[in-house]
N, C-alpha and C positions, 0 to 999 in steps of 0.2 A: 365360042364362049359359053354356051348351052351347060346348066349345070356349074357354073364355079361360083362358088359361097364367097358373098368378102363378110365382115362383123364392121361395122363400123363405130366407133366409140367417142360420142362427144354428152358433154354435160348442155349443151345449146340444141336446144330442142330444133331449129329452123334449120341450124346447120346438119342435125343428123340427117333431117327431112329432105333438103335438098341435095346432100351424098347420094340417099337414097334411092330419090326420084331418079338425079342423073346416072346413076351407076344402074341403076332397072332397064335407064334406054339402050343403056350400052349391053343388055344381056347379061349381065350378071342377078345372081339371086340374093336380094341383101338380106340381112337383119341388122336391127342397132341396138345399141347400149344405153347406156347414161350416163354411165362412170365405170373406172375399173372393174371393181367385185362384180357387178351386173355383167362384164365384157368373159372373168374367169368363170362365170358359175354357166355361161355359154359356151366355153369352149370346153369346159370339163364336158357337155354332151351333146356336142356338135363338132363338126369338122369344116373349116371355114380355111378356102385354099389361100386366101389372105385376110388380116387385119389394118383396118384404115381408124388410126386412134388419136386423139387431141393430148396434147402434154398436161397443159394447167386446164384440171380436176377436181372440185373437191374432194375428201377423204384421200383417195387412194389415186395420184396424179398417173400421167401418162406413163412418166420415166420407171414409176415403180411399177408399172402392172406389165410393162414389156420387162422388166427383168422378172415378173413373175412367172410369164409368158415362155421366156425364152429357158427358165431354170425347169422349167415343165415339159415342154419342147422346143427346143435347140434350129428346130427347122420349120415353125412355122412361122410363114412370112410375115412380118410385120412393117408399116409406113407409120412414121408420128408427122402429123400434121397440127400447126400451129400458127397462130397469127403474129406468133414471135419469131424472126427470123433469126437474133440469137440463140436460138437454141441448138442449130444448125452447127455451132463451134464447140459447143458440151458432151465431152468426151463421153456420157454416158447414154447419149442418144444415139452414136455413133455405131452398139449393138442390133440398130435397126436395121431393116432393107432395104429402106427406102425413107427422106424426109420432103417433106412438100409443106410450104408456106400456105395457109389457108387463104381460099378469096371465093368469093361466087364463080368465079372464072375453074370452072373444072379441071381443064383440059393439061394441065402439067400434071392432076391425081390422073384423070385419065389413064397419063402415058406415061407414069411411074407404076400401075398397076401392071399393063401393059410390058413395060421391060422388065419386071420381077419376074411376072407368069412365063416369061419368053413366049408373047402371043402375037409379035411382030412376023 
């Protein structure tokens, strides 16, 4: 896992921090966001083998920065996480790679990161 970038994008400062921390243990190299515009003006000059992003944002929400994301590039991976499990049935998240319900409990981002990378 040496070397793989995630972006991790939440307006919840605690929850970017603890992404972070846990996704560090797990060997990956992170950076975080804050909101959208902060998540695209990182990916316009960085290259980040996945994105782990929060839907509800202020300005610029999750669902629009992964269609901003995906109209940019088509193939890179994106996960919307949320503490709203409806959002899971809206057709417009379903552009994703991956969804995952938010909780302190890591381990379904984990191993949604994990089956996108094919690192099984």
């Amino acid at each position: 896992m040496k070397n793989l970038r995630v972006l991790v994008v939440d307006d919840e400062e605690n929850i970017r921090l603890l992404f972070k921390e846990e996704l560090e243990d797990e060997g990956y190299a992170v950076e975080i966001a804050s909101n959208g515009l902060e998540a695209l003006e990182k990916l316009k000059n960085s290259n980040f083998d996945i994105v782990v992003m929060d839907i509800k944002m202020p300005g610029m929400d999750g669902i629009q920065t992964l269609n901003a994301i995906k109209n940019t590039n088509k193939d890179q991976p994106v996960i919307l996480c949320s503490a709203y499990g409806e959002f899971k049935q809206d057709f417009s998240s379903w552009v994703s790679d991956g969804y995952v319900v938010k909780s302190a409990d890591t381990r379904e981002l984990k191993q949604t990161i994990k089956n996108i990378l094919h690192l099984q």
